[in-house]
C-alpha positions in Angstrom: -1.4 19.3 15.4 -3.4 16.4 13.8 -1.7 13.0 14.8 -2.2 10.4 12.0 -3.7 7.1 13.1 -4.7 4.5 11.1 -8.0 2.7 11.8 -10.2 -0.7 11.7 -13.4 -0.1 11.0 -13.6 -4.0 9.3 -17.4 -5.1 10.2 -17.4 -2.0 12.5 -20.7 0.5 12.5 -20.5 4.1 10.9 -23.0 6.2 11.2 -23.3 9.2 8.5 -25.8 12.2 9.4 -26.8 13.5 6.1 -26.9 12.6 2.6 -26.0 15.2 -0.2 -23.0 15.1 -2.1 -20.5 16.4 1.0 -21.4 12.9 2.5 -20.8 10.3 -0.5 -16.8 10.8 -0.6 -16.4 9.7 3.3 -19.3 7.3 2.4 -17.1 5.6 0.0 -13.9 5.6 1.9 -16.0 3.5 4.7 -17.4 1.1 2.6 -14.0 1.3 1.0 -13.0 0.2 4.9 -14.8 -2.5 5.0 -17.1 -0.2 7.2 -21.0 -1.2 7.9 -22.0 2.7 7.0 -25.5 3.5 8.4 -26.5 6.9 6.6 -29.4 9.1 8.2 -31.1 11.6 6.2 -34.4 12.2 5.0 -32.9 12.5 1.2 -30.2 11.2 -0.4 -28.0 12.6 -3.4 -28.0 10.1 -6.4 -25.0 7.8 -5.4 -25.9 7.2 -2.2 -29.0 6.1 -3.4 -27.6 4.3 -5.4 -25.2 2.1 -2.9 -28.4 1.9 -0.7 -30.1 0.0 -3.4 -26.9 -1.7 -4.4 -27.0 -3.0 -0.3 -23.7 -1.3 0.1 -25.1 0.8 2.7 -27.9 1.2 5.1 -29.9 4.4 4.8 -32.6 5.0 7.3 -35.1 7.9 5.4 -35.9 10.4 8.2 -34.1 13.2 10.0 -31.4 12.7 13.3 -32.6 10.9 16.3 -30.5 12.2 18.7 -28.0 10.4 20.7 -29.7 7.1 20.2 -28.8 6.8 17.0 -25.1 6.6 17.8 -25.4 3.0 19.6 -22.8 0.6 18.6 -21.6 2.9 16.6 -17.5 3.6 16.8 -17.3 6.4 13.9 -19.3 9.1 13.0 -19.3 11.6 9.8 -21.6 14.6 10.3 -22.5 16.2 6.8 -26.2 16.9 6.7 -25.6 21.0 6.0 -27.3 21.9 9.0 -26.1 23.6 11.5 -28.2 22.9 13.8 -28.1 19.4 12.8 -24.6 19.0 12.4 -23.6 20.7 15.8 -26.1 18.3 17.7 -24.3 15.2 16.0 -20.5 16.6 16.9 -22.1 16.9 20.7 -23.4 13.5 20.9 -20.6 12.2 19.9 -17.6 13.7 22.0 -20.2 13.0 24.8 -20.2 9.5 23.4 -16.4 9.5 23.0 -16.3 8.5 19.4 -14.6 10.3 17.0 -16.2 12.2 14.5 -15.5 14.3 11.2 -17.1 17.1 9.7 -17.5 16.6 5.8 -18.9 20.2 5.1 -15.8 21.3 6.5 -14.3 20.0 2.8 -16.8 21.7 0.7 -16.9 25.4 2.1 -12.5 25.5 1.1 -13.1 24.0 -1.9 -11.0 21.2 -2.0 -11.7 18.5 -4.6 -14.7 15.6 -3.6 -18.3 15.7 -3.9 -17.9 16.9 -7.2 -15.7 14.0 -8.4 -18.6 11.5 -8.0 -19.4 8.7 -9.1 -16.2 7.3 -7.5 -14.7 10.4 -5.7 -10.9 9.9 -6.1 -8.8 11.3 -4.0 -11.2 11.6 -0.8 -10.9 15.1 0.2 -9.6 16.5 3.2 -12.0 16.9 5.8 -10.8 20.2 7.7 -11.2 20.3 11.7 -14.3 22.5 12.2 -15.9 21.3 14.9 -15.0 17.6 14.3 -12.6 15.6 16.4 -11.2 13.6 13.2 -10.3 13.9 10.1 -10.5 12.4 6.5 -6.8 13.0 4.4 -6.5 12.8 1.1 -5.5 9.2 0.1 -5.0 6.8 -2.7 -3.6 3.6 -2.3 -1.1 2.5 -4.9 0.1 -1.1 -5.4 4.1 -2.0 -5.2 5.4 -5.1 -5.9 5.7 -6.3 -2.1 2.5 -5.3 -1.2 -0.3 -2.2 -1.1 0.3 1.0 0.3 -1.7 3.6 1.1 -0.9 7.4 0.8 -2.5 9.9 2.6 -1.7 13.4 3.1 -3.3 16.0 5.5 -3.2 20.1 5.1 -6.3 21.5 6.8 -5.5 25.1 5.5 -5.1 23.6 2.3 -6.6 20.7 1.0 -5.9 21.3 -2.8 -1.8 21.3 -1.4 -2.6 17.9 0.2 -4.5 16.7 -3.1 -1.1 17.6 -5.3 1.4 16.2 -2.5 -0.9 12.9 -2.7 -1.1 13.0 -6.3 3.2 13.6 -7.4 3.9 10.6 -4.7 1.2 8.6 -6.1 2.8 9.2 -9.6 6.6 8.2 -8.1 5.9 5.4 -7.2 4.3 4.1 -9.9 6.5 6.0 -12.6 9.5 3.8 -10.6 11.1 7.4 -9.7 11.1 5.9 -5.4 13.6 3.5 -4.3 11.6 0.8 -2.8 14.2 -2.1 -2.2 14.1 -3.1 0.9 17.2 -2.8 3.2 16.8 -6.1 5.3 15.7 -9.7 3.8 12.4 -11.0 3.0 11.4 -13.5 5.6 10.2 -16.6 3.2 10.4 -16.2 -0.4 10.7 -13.2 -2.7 8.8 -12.7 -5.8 9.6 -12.8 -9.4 8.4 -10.6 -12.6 9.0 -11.6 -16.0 9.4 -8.2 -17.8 9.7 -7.3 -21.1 11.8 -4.5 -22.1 10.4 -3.6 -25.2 13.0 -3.1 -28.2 16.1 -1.8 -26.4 15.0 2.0 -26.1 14.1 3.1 -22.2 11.3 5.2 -23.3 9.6 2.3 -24.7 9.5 0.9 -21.2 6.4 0.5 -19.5 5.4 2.4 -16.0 5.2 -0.9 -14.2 8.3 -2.4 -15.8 10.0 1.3 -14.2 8.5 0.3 -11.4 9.1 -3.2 -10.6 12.7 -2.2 -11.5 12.8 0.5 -8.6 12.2 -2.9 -6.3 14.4 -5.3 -7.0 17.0 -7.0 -5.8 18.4 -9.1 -8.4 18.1 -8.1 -12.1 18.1 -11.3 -14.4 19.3 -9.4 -17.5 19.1 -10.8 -21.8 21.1 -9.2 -24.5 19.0 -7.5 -25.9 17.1 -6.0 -23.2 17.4 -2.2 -22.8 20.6 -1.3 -20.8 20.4 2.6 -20.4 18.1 1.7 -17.4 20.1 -0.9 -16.3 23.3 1.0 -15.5 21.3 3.4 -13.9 19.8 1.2 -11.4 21.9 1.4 -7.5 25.4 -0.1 -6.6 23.5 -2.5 -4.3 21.2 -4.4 -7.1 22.5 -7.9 -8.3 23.0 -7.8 -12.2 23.2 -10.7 -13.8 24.1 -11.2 -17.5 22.6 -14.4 -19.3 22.4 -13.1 -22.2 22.2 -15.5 -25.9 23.8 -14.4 -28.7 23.9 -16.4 -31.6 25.8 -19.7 -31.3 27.3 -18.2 -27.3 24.8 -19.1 -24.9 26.0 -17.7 -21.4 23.0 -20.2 -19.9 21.1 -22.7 -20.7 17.6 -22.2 -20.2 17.2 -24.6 -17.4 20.3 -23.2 -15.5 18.2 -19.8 -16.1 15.3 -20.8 -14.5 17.1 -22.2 -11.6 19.0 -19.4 -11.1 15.9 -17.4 -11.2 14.0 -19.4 -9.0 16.9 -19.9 -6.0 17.2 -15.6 -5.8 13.5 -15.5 -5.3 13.5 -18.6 -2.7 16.2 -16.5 -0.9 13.8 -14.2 -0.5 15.4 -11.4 -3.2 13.1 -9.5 -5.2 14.1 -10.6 -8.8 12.9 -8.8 -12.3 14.0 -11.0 -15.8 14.2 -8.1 -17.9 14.2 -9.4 -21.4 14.3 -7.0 -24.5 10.6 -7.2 -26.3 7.6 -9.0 -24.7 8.6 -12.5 -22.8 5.3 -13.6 -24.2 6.9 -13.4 -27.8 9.5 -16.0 -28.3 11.2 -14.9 -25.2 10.7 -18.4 -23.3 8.7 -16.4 -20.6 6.3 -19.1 -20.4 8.6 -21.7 -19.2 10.4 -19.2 -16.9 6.7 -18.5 -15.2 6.2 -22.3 -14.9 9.4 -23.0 -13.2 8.5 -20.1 -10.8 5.4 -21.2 -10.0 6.4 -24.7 -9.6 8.3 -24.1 -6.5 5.4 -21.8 -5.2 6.9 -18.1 -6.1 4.6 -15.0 -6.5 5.5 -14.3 -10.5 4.2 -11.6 -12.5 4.0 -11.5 -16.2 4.8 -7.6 -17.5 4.1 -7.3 -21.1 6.8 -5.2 -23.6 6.4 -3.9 -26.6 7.6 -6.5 -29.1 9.9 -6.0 -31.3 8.0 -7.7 -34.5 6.2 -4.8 -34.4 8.3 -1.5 -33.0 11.3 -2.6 -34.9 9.7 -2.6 -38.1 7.7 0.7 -37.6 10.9 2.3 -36.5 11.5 1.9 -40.3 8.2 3.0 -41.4 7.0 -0.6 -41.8 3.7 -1.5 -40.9 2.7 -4.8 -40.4 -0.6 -4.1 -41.4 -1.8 -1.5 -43.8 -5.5 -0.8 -45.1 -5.2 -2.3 -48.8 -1.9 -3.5 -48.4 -2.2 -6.7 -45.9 -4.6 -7.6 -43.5 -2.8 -9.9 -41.2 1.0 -11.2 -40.4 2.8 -14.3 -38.8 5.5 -13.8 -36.5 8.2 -16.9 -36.3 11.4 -17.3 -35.4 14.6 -17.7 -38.2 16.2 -20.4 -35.9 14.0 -23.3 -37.1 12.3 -24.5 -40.2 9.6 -22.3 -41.0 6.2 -23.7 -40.7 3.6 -22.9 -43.8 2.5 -19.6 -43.9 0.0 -17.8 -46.5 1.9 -17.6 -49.7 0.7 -14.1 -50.5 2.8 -11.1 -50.6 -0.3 -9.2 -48.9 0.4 -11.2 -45.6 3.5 -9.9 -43.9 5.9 -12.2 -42.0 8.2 -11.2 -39.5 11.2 -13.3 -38.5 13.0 -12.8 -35.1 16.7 -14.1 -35.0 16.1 -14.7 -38.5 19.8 -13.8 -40.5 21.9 -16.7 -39.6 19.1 -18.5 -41.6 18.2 -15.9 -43.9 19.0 -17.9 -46.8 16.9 -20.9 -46.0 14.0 -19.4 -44.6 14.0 -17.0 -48.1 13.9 -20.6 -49.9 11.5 -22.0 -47.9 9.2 -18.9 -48.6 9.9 -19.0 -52.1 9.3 -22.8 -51.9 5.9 -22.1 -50.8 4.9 -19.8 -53.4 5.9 -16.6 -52.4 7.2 -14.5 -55.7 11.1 -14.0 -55.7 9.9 -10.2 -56.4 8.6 -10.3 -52.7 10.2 -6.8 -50.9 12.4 -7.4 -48.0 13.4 -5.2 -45.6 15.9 -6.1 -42.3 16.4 -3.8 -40.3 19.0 -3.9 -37.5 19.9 -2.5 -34.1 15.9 -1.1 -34.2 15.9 2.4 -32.3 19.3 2.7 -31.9 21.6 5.6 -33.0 23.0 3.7 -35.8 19.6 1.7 -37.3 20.1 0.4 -40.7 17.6 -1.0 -43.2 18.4 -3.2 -45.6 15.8 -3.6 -48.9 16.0 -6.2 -51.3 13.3 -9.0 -52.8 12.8 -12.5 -51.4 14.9 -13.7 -54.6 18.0 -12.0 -53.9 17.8 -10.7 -50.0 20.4 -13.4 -48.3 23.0 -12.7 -50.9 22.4 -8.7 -50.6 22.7 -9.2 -46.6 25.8 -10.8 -46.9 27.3 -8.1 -48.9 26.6 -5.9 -46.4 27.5 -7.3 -43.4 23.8 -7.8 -41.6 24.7 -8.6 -37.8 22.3 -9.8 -35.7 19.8 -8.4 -33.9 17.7 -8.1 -36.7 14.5 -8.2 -37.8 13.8 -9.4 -41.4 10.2 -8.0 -42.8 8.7 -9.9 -45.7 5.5 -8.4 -47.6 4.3 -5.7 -49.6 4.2 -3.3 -46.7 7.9 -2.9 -46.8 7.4 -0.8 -49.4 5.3 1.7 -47.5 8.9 2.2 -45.9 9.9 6.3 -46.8 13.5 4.7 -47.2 12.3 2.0 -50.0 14.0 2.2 -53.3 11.3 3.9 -55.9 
């Protein structure tokens, strides 16, 4: 039975007998280490040559020594394909009492490695055949409280370990793990400001999934997707602040207080907000706030809903012939001049309370009343609904039939490019 030990080898000598391709992926998991690798071998396969010129290792052109070669040195990896060679290394070094793997071990079963090269990801299991250590299979994959490091041994079969490896490594990151802690932070949590894309959970990203599977506290906006949400444990903190129009259940300063005293209690807390908090989602004062009482606060972007909302109706916000650029703005506030051209597109967010005036102030700025229209609401839901019209006539059509917030109202030719427009 293989007992799995972790070790230092920071600023520590490694000495590696050979150098063809069975060396490079234990090479690379020393310097990876933070290992000084020494490599011995008369030739070396093109990336180690490479990192020998690069400084990244030491490579001393000329065959094995003998047990000379192994002062100061507290790791050894024997891989020259020799067996002569390779059994006089694995002697020195049990007589040494250092520990010492056999890399050609991985290439007679198989397993992936050398071949991988450049960058041989995962490293490959190196099988005890006459070594006294071994190599796993590892990749290290990056939570939101810190970096962990995978690693899975099978010495009768290294591809197994490579799969095992690989599904956790895709787990984690796909969100599938629980990682919430079950006792408190000591200091301060962090924060991520994560945008939830346009209300559908399959437009969520694999870090916003996985950010999610950590926290604590869940800062939640209207419009951010909920079918995740109420799948999330019994134990997570949910809390609504969501804006609808005229009913605001917190300011934005009480937001980013509350925000900012969960994390300084030491809970991990996402702000899950429906499209990209980058994108007239305040995310950039929420991030300042955070940062000015010295909490870790990452920035996840969404998929914004001036663009996914509209192509959920066939509407593109560009189009080869049709317009070459658009404007995004929101309908709460006077709309600031925009090209008058019906080949650039403007998208308004939160835009039908003010439907009316912003059509005026279009019109007012040249834009034909013919212009097409489009606003399309609830985007990606079940029950979507577009409604056409031209700039001339939209607020009064939206009123006759009933448009609700959320909405988003699409201004340009491109709404015609919709399969649903009126011919």
């Amino acid at each position: 039975m293989t007992l799995p030990v972790g070790l230092d080898l920071t600023g520590r000598r490694a000495l590696v007998v050979g150098g063809g391709p069975a060396a490079a992926a234990p090479v690379h998991a020393l310097v990876e280490a933070g290992a000084l690798v020494h490599v011995v071998a008369p030739w070396c396969c093109e990336q180690l040559e490479e990192w020998a010129l690069t400084g990244e290792i030491a490579w001393a052109a000329r065959d094995y020594a003998g047990a000379a070669d192994l002062d100061d040195v507290w790791f050894v990896v024997v891989g020259s394909g020799d067996a002569t060679i390779d059994a006089d290394v694995r002697a020195d070094a049990t007589a040494a009492r250092l520990w010492c793997v056999d890399a050609t071990a991985a290439s007679s079963t198989g397993s992936p490695g050398p071949a991988t090269l450049p960058v041989p990801e995962p490293l490959p299991d190196t099988a005890a055949s006459g070594g006294t250590a071994t190599l796993p299979i590892s990749t290290q994959v990056t939570t939101p409280d810190g970096t962990v490091t995978l690693a899975t041994h099978s010495p009768a079969d290294p591809g197994l370990a490579a799969a095992v490896t690989r599904a956790a490594e895709g787990l984690l990151a796909g969100g599938a793990l629980d990682l919430r802690r079950r006792t408190a932070r000591p200091g301060v949590g962090w924060v991520a400001l994560v945008g939830g894309g346009p209300g559908d959970d399959g437009l969520l990203t694999a870090r916003a999934r996985e950010l999610l599977s950590s926290a604590d506290v869940v800062v939640l906006d209207r419009l951010a997707p909920r079918g995740v949400v109420d799948r999330l444990p019994a134990s997570v903190r949910v809390i609504d602040v969501g804006k609808a129009p005229g009913q605001h259940a917190l300011a934005q300063d009480a937001i980013n207080d509350l925000i900012v005293a969960q994390a300084l209690a030491g809970c991990a807390v996402v702000r899950l907000k429906g499209g990209d908090p980058y994108v007239l989602g305040r995310g950039g004062e929420e991030r300042l706030a955070c940062e000015a009482s010295g909490i870790p606060v990452e920035v996840v972007p969404g998929v914004t809903s001036a663009v996914a909302v509209p192509a959920a109706a066939g509407i593109p916000v560009t189009h080869r012939g049709v317009a070459r650029g658009f404007t995004v703005v929101t309908g709460h506030d006077e709309l600031p001049a925009v090209p008058p051209g019906t080949d650039h597109t403007v998208v308004l967010l939160m835009g039908v309370g003010r439907l009316a005036r912003s059509a005026q102030s279009l019109l007012g700025a040249g834009r034909p009343g013919s212009c097409p229209v489009a606003v399309i609401e609830r985007g990606f839901s079940p029950d979507q609904r577009v409604t056409f019209g031209t700039l001339g006539g939209i607020a009064a059509r939206a009123a006759a039939a009933g448009v609700e917030n959320p909405a988003v109202v699409v201004v340009g030719d491109v709404v015609r490019l919709s399969p649903d427009y009126p011919r």
